[in-house]
C-alpha positions as CSV (number, residue, x, y, z in Angstrom):
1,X,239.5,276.0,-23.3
2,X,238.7,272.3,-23.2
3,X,235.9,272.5,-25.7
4,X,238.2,274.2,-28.2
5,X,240.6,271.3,-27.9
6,X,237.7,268.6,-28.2
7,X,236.8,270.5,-31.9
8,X,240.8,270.5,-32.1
9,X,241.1,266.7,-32.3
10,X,238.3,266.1,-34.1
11,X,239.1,268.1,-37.0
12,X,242.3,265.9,-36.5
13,X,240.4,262.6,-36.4
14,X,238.3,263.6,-39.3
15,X,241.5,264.3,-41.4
16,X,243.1,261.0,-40.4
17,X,239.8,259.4,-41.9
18,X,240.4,260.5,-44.9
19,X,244.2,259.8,-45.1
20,X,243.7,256.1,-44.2
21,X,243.0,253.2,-46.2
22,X,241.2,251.1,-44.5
23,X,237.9,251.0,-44.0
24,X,237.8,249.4,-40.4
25,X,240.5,252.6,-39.7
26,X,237.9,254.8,-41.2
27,X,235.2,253.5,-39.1
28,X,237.2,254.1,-36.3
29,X,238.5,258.0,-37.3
30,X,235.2,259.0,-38.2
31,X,233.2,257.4,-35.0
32,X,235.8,258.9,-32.6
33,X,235.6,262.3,-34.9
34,X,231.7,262.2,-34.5
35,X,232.0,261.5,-30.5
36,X,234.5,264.3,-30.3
37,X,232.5,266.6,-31.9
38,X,229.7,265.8,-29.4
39,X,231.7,266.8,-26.6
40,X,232.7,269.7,-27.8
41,X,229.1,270.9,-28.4
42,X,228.2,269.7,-24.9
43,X,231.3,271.9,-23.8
44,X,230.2,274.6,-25.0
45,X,226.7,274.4,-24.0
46,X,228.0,273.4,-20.2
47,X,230.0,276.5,-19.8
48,X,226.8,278.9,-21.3
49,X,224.9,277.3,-18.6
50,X,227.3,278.4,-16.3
51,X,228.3,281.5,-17.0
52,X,224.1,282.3,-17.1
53,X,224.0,280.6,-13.8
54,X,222.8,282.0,-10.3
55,X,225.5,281.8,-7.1
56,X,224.1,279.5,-5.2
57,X,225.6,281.0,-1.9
58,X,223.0,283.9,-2.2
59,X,219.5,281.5,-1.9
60,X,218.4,281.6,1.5
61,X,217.8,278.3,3.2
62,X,214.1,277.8,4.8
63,X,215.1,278.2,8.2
64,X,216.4,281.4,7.8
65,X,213.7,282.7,5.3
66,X,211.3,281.7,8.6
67,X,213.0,283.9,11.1
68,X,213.0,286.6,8.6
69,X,209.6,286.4,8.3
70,X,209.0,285.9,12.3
71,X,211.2,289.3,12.4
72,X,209.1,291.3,9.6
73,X,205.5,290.2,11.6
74,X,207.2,291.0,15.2
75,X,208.3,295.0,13.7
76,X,204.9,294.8,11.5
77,X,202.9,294.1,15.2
78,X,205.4,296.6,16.8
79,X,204.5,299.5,14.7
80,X,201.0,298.3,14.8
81,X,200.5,298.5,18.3
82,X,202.2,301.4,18.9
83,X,200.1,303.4,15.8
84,X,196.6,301.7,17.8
85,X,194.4,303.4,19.9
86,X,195.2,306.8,21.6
């Protein structure tokens, strides 16, 4: 929504540049158009970024990816030892 608004005002800004008459106005409209313009593209190219982004609740911290592993090794040398010798 707030990108949409930034292209909003300036398309406004742009038109008040070329309603006004003075050139120091016009300098002003049309650097505040071109800065609004910018953060409209950087809106839109934050919320891609975030809709094509992982949840970051899923990753698994270290310790725990350890003790999974300690787990898998312990069942791996379970199953081993009880497939050994007969």
């Amino acid at each position: 929504m707030m990108p949409w608004l930034f292209l909003l005002l300036a398309l406004a800004s742009l038109a008040a540049a070329f309603k006004t008459s003075s050139h120091a106005l016009l300098a002003v409209w049309l650097l505040l158009s071109l800065v609004l313009f910018v953060a409209w593209i950087m809106g839109l190219l934050s919320q891609r970024v975030s809709s094509r982004s992982r949840d970051i609740s899923h990753v698994l911290d270290p310790e725990e990816l350890r003790r999974m592993r300690e787990q898998a090794e312990a069942r791996k040398n379970a199953l081993g030892n009880a497939d050994g010798p007969r």
